[in-house]
mmCIF file as gemmi writes it, N, C-alpha and C atoms, coordinates in Angstrom:
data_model
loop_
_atom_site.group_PDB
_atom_site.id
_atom_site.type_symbol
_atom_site.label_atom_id
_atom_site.label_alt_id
_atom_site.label_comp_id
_atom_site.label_asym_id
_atom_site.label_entity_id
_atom_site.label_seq_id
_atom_site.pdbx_PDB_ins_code
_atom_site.Cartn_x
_atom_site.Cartn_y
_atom_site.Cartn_z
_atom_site.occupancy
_atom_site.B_iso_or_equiv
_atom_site.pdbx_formal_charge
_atom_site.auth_seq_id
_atom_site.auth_asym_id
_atom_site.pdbx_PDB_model_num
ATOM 1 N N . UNK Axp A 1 ? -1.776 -10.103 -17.56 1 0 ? 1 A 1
ATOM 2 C CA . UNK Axp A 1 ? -2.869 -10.395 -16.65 1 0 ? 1 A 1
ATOM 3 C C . UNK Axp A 1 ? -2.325 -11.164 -15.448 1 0 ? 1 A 1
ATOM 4 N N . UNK Axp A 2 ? -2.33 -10.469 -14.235 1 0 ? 2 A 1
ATOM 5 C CA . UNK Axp A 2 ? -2.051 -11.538 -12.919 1 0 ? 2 A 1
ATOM 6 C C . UNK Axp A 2 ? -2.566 -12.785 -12.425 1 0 ? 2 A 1
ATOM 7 N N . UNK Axp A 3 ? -1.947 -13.473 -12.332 1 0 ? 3 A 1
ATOM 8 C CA . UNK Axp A 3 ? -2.849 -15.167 -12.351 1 0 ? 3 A 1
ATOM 9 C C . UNK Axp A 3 ? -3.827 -14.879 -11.169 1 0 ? 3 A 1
ATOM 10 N N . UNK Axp A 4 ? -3.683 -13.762 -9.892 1 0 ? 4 A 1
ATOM 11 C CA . UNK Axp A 4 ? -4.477 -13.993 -9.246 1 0 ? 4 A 1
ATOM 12 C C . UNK Axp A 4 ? -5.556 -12.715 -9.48 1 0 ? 4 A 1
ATOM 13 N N . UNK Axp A 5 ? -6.924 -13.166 -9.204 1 0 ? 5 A 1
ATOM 14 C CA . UNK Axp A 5 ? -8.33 -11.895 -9.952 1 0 ? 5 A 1
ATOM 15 C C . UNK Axp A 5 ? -7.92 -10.74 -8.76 1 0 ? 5 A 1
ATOM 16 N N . UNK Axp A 6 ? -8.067 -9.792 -9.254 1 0 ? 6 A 1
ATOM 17 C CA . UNK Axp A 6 ? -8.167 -8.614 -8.395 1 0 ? 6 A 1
ATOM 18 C C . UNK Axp A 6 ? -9.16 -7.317 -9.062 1 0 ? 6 A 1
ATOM 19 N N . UNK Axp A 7 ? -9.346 -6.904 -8.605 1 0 ? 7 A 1
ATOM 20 C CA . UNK Axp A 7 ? -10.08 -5.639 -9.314 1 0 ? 7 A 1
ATOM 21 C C . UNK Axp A 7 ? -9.49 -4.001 -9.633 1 0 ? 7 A 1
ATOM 22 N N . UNK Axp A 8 ? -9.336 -3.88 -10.751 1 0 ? 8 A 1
ATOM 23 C CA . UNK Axp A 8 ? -8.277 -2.704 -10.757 1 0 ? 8 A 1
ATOM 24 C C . UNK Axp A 8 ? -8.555 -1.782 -10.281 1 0 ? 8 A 1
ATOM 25 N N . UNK Axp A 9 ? -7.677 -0.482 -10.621 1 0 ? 9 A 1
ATOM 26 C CA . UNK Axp A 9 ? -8.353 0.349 -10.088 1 0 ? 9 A 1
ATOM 27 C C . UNK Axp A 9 ? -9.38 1.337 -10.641 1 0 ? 9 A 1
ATOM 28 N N . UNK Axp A 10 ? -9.624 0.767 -11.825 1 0 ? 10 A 1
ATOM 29 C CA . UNK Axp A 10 ? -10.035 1.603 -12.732 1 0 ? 10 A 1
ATOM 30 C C . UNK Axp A 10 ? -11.554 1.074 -12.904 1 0 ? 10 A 1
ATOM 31 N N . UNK Axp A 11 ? -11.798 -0.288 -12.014 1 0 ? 11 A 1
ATOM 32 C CA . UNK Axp A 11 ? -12.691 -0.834 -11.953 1 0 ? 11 A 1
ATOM 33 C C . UNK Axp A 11 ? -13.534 -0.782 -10.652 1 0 ? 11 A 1
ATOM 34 N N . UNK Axp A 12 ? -13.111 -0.506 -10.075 1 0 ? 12 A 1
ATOM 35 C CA . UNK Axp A 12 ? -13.03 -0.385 -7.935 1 0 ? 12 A 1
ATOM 36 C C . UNK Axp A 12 ? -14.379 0.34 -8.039 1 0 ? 12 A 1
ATOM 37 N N . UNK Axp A 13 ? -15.057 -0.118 -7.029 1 0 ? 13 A 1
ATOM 38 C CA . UNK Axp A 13 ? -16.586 0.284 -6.333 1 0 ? 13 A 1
ATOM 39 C C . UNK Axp A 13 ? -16.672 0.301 -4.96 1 0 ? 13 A 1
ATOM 40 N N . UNK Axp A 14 ? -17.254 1.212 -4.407 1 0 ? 14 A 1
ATOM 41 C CA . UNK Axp A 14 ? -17.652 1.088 -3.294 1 0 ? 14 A 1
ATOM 42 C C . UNK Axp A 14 ? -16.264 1.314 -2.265 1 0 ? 14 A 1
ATOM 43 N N . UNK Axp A 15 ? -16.845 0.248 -1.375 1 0 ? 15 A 1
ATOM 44 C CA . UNK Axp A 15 ? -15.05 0.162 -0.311 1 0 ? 15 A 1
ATOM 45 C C . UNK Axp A 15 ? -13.948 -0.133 -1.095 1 0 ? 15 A 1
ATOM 46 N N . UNK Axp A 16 ? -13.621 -1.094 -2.095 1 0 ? 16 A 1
ATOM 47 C CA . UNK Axp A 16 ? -12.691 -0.95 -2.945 1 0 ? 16 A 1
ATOM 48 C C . UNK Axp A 16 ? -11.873 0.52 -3.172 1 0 ? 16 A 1
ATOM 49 N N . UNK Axp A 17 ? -12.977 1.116 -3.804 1 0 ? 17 A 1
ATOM 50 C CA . UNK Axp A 17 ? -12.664 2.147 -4.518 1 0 ? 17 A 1
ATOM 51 C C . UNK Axp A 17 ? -12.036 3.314 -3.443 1 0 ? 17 A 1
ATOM 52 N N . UNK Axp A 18 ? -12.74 3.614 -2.124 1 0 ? 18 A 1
ATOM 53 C CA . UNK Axp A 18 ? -12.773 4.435 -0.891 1 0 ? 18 A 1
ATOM 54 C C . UNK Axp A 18 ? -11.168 3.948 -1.049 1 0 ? 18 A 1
ATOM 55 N N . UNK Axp A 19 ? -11.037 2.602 -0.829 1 0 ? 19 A 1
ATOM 56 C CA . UNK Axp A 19 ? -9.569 2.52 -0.35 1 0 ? 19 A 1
ATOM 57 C C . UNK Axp A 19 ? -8.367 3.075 -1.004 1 0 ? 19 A 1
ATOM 58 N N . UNK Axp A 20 ? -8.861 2.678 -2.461 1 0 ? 20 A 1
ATOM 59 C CA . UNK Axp A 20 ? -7.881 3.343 -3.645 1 0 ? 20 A 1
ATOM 60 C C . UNK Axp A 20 ? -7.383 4.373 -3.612 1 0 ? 20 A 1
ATOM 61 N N . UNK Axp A 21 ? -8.683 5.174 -3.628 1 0 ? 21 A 1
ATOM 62 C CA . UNK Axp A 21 ? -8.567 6.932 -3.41 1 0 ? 21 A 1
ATOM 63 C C . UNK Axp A 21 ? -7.867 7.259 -2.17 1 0 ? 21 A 1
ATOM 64 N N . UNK Axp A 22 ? -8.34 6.526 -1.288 1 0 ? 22 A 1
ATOM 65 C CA . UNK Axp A 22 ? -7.649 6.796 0.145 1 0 ? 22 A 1
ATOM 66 C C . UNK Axp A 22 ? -6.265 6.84 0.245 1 0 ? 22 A 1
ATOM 67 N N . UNK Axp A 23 ? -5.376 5.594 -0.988 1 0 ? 23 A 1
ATOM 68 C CA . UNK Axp A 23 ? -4.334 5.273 -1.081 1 0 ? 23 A 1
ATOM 69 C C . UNK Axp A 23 ? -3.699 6.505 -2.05 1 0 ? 23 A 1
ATOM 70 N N . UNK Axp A 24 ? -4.092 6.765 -2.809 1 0 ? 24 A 1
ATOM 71 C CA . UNK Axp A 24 ? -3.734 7.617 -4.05 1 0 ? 24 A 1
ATOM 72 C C . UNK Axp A 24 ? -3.584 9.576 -3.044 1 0 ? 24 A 1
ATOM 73 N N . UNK Axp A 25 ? -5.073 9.676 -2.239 1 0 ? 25 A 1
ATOM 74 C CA . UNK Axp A 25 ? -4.335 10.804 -1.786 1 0 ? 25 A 1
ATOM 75 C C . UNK Axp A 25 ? -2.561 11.084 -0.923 1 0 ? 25 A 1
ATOM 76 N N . UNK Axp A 26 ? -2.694 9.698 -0.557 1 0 ? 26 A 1
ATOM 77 C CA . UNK Axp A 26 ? -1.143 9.432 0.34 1 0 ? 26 A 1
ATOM 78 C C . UNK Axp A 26 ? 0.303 9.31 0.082 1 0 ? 26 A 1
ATOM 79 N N . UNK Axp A 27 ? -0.248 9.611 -1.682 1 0 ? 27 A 1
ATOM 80 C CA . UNK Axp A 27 ? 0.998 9.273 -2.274 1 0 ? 27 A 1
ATOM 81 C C . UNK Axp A 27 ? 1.769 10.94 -2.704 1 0 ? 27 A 1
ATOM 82 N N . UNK Axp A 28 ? 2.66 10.479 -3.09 1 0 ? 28 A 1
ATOM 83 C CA . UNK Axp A 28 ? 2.957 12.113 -3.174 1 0 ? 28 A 1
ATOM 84 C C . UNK Axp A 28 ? 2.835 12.883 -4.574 1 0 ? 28 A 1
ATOM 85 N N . UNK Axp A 29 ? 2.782 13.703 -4.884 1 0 ? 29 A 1
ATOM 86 C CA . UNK Axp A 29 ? 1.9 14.445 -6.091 1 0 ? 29 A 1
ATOM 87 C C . UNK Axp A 29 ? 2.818 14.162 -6.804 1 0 ? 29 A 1
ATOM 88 N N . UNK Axp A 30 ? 1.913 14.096 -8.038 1 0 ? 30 A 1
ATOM 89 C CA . UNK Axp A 30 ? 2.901 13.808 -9.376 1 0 ? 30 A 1
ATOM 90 C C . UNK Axp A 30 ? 3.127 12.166 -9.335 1 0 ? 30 A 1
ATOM 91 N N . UNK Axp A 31 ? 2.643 11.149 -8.353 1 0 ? 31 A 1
ATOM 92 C CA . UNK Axp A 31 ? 3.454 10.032 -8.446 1 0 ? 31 A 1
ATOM 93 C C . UNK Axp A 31 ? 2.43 9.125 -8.803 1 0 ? 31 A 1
ATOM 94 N N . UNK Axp A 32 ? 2.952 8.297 -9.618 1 0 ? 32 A 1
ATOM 95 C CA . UNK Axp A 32 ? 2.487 7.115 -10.62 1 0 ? 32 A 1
ATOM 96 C C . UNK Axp A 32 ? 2.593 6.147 -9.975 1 0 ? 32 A 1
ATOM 97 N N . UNK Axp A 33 ? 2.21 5.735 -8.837 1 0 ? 33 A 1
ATOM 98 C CA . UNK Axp A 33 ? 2.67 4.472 -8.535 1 0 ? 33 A 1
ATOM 99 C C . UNK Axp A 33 ? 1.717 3.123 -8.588 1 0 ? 33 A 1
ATOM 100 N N . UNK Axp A 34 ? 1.755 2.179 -8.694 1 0 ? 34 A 1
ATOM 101 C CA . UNK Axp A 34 ? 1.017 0.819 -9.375 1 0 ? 34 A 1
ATOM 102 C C . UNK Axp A 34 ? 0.231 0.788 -7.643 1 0 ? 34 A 1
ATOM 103 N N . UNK Axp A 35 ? -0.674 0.189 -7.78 1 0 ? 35 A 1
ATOM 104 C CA . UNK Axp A 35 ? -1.458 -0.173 -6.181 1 0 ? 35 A 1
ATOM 105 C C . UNK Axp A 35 ? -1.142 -1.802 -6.239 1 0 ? 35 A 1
ATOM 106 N N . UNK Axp A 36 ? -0.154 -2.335 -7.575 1 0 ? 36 A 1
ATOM 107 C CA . UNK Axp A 36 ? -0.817 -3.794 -7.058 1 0 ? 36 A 1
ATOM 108 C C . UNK Axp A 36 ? -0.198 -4.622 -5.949 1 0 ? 36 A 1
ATOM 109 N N . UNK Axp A 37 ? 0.297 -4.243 -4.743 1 0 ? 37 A 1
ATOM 110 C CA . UNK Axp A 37 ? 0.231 -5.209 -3.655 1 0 ? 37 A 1
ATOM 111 C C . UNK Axp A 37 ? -1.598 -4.921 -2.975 1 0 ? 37 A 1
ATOM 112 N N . UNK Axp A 38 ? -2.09 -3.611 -3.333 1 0 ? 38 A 1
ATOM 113 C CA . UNK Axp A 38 ? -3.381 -3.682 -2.525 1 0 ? 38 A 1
ATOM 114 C C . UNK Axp A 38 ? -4.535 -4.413 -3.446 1 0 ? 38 A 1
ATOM 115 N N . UNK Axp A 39 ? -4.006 -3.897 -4.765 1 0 ? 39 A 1
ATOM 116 C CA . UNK Axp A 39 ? -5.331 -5.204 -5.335 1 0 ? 39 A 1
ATOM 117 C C . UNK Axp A 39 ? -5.05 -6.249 -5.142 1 0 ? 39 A 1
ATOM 118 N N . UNK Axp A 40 ? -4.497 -7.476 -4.881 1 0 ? 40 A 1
ATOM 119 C CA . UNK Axp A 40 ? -3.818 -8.496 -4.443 1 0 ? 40 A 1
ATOM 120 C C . UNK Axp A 40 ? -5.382 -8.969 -3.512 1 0 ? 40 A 1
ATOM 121 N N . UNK Axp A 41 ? -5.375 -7.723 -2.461 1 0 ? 41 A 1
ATOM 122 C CA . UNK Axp A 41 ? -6.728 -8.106 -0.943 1 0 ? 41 A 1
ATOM 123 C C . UNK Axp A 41 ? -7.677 -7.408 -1.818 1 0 ? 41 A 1
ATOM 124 N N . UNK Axp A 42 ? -8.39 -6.985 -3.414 1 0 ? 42 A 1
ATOM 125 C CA . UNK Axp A 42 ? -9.22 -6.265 -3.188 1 0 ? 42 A 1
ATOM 126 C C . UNK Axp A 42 ? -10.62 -7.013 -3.858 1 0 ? 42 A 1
ATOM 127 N N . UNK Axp A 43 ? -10.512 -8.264 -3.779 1 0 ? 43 A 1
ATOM 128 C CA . UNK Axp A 43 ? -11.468 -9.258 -3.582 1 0 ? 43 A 1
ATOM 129 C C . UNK Axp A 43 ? -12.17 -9.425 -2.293 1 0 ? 43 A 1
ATOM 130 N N . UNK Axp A 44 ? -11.135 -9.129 -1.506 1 0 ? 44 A 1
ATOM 131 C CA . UNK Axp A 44 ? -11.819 -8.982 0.023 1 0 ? 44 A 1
ATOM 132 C C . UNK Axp A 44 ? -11.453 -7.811 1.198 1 0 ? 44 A 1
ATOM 133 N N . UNK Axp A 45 ? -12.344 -6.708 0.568 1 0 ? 45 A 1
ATOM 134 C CA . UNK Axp A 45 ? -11.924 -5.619 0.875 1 0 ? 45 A 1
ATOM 135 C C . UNK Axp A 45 ? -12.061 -5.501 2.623 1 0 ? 45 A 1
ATOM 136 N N . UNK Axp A 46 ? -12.458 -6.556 3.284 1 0 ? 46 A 1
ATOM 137 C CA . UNK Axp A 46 ? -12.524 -6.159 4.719 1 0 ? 46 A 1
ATOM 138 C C . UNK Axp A 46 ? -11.005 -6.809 5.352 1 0 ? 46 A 1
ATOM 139 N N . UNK Axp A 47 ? -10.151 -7.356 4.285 1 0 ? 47 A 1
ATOM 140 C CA . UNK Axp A 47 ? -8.931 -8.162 4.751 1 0 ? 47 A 1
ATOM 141 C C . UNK Axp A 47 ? -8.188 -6.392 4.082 1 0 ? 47 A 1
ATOM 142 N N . UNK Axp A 48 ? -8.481 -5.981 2.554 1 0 ? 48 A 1
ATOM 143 C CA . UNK Axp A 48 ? -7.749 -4.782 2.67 1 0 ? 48 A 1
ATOM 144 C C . UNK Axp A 48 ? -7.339 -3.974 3.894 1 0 ? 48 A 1
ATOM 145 N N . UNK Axp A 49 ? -9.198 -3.286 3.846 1 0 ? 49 A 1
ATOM 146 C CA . UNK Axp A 49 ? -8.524 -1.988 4.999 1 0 ? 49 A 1
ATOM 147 C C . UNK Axp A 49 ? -8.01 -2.782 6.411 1 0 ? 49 A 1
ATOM 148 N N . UNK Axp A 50 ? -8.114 -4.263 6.637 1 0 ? 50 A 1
ATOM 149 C CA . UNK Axp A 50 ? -7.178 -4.141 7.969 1 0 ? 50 A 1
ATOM 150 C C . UNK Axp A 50 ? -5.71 -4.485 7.47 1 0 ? 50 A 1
ATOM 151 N N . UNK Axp A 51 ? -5.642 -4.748 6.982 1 0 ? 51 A 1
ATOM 152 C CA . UNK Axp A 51 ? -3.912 -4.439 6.318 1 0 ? 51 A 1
ATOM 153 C C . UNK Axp A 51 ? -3.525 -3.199 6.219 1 0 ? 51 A 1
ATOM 154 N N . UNK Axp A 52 ? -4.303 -2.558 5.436 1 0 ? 52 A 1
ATOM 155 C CA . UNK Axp A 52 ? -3.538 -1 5.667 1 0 ? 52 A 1
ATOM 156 C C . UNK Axp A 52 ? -3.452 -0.36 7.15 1 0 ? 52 A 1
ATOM 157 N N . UNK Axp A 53 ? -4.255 -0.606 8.103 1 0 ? 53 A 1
ATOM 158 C CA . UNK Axp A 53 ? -4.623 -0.215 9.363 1 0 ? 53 A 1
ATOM 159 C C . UNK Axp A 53 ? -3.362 -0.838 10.239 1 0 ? 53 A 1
ATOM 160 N N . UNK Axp A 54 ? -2.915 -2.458 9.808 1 0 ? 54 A 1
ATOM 161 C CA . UNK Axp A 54 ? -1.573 -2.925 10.481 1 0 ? 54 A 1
ATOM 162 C C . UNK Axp A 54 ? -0.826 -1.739 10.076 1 0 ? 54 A 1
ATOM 163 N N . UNK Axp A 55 ? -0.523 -1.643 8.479 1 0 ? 55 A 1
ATOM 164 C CA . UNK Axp A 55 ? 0.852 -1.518 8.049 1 0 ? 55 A 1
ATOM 165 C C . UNK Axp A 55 ? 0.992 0.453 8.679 1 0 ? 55 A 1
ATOM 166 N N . UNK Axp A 56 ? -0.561 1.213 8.776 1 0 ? 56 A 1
ATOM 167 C CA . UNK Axp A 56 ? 0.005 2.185 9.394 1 0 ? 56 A 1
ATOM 168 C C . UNK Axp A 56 ? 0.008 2.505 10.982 1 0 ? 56 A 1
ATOM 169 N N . UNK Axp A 57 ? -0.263 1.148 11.516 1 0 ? 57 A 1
ATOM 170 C CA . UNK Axp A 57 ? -0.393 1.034 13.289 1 0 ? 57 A 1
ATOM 171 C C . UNK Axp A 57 ? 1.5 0.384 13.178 1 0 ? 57 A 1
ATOM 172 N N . UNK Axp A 58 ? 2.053 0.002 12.162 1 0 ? 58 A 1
ATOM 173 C CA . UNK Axp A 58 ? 3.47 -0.428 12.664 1 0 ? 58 A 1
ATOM 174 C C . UNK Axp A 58 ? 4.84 0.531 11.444 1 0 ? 58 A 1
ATOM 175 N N . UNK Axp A 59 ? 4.151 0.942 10.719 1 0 ? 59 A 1
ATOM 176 C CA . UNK Axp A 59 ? 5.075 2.374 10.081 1 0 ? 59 A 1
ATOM 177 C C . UNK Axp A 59 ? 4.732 3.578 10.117 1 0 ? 59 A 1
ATOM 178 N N . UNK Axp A 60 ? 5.612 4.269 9.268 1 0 ? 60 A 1
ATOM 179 C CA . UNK Axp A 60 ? 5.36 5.999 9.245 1 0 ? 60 A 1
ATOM 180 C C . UNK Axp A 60 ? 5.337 6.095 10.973 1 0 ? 60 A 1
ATOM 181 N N . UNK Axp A 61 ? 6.168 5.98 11.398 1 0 ? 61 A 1
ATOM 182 C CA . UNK Axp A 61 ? 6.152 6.79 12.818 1 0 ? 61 A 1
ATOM 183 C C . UNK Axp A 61 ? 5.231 5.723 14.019 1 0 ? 61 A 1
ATOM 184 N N . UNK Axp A 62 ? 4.866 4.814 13.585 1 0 ? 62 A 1
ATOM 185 C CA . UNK Axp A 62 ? 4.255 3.618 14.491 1 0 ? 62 A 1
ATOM 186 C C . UNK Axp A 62 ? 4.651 2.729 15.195 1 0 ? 62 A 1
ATOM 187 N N . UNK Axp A 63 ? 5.544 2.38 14.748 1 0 ? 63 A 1
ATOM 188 C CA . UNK Axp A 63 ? 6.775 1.372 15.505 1 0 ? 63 A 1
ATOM 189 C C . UNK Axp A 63 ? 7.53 2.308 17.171 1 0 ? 63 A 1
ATOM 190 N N . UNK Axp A 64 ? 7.414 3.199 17.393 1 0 ? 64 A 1
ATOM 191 C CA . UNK Axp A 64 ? 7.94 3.756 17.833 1 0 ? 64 A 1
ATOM 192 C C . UNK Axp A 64 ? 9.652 3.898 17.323 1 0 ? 64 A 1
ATOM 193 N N . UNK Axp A 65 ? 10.384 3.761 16.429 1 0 ? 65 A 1
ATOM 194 C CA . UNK Axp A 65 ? 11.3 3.945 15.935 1 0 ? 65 A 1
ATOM 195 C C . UNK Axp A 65 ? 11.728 5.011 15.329 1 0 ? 65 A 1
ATOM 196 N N . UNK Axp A 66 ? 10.423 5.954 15.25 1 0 ? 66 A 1
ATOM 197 C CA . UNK Axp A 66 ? 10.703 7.279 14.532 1 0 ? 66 A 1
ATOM 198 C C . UNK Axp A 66 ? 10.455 7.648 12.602 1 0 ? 66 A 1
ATOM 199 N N . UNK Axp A 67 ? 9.939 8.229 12.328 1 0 ? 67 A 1
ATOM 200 C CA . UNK Axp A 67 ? 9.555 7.46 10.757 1 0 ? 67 A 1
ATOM 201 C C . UNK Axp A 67 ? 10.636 8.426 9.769 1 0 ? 67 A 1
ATOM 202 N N . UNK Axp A 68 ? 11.788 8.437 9.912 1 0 ? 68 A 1
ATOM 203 C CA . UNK Axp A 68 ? 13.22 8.822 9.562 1 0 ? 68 A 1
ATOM 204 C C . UNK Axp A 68 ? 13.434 7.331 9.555 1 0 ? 68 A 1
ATOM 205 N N . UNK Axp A 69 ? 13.937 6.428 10.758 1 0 ? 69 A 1
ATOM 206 C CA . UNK Axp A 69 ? 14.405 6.167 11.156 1 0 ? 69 A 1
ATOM 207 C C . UNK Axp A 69 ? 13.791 4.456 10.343 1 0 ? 69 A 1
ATOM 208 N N . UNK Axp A 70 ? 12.617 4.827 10.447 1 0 ? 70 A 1
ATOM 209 C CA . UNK Axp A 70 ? 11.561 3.511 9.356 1 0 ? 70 A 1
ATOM 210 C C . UNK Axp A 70 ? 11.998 3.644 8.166 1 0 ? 70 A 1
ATOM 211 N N . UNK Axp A 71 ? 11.754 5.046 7.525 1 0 ? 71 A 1
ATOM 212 C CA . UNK Axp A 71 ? 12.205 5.419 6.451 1 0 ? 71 A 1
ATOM 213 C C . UNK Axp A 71 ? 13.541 4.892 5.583 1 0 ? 71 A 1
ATOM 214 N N . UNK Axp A 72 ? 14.428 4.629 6.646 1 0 ? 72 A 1
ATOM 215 C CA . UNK Axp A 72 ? 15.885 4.247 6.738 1 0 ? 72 A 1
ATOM 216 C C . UNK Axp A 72 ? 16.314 2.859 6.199 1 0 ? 72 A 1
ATOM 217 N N . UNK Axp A 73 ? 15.462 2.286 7.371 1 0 ? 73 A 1
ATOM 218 C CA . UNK Axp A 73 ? 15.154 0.793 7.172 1 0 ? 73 A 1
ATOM 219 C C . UNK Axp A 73 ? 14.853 0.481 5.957 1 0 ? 73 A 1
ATOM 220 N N . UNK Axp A 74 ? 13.738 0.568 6.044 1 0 ? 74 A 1
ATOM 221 C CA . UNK Axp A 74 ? 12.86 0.362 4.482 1 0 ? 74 A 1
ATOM 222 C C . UNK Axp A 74 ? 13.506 0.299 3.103 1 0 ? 74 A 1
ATOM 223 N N . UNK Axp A 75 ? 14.311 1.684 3.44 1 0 ? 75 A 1
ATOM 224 C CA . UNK Axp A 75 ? 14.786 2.008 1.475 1 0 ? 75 A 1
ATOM 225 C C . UNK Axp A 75 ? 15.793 1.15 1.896 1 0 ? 75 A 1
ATOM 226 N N . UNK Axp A 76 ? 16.438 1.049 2.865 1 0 ? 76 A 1
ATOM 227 C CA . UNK Axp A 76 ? 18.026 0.159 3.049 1 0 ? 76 A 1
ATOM 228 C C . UNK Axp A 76 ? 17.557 -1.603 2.305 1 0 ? 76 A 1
ATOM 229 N N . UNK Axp A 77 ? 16.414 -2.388 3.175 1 0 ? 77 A 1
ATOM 230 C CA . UNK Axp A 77 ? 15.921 -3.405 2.699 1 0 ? 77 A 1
ATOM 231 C C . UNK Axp A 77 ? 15.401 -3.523 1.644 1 0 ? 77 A 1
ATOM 232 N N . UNK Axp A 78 ? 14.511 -2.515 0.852 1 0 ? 78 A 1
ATOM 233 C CA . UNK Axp A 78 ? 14.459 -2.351 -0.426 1 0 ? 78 A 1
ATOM 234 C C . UNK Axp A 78 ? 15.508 -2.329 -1.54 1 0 ? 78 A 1
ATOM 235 N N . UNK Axp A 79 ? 16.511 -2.146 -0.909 1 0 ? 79 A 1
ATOM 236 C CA . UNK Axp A 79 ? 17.83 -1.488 -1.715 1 0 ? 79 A 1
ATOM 237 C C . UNK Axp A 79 ? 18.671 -3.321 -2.199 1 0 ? 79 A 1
ATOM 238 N N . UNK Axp A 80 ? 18.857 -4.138 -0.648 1 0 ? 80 A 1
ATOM 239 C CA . UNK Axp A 80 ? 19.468 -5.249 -0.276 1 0 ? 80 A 1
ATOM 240 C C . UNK Axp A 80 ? 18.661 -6.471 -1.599 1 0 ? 80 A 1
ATOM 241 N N . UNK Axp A 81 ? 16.965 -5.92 -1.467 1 0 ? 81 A 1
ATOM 242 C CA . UNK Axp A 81 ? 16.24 -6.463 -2.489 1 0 ? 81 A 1
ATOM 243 C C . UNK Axp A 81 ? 15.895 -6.613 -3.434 1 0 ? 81 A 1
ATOM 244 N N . UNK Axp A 82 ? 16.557 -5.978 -3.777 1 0 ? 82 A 1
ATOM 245 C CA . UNK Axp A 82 ? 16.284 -4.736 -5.586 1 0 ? 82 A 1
ATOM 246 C C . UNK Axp A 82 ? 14.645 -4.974 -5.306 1 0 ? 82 A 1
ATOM 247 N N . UNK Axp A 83 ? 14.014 -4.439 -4.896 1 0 ? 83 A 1
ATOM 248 C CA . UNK Axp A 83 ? 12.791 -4.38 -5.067 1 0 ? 83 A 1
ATOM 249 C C . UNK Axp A 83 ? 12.181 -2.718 -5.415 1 0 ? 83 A 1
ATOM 250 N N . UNK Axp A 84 ? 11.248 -3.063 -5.89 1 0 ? 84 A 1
ATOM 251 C CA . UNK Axp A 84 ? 10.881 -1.107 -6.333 1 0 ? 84 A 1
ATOM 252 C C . UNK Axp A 84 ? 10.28 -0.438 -5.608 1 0 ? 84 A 1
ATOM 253 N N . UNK Axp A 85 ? 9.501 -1.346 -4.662 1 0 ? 85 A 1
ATOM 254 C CA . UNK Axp A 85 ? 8.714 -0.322 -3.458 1 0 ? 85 A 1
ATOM 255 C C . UNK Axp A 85 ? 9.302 0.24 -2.428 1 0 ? 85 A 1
């Protein structure tokens, strides 16, 4: 159980839920992936969707850097981090 409350996804209503799904079509088929950095905001789902709205106004091709080129970045700093995302 995460010390901080969030609402899963299996629990999600309303805008919660919109977002989930929203998130889940974006992922790529077949993929299992955990949402929990977005349940983290999904107590306050109007802090969610503007987070997702930053994170796709400055990746995937937003930065003007090219989204290869984000792509690059990313797994490289992920890599430096052992982190899984």
């Amino acid at each position: 159980m995460p010390y901080i409350q969030t609402v899963a996804e299996s629990d999600a209503t309303g805008l919660v839920k919109e977002i989930y799904e929203g998130a889940r079509r974006h992922l790529a088929p077949g993929a299992n992936a955990n949402l929990g950095i977005m349940e983290i905001f999904s107590l306050r789902p109007e802090l969610l969707k503007a987070r997702l709205g930053f994170v796709r106004a400055v990746s995937f091709g937003g930065s003007g850097l090219g989204a290869r080129n984000e792509e690059l970045i990313a797994t490289s700093v992920a890599g430096l981090l052992n982190c899984r995302y």
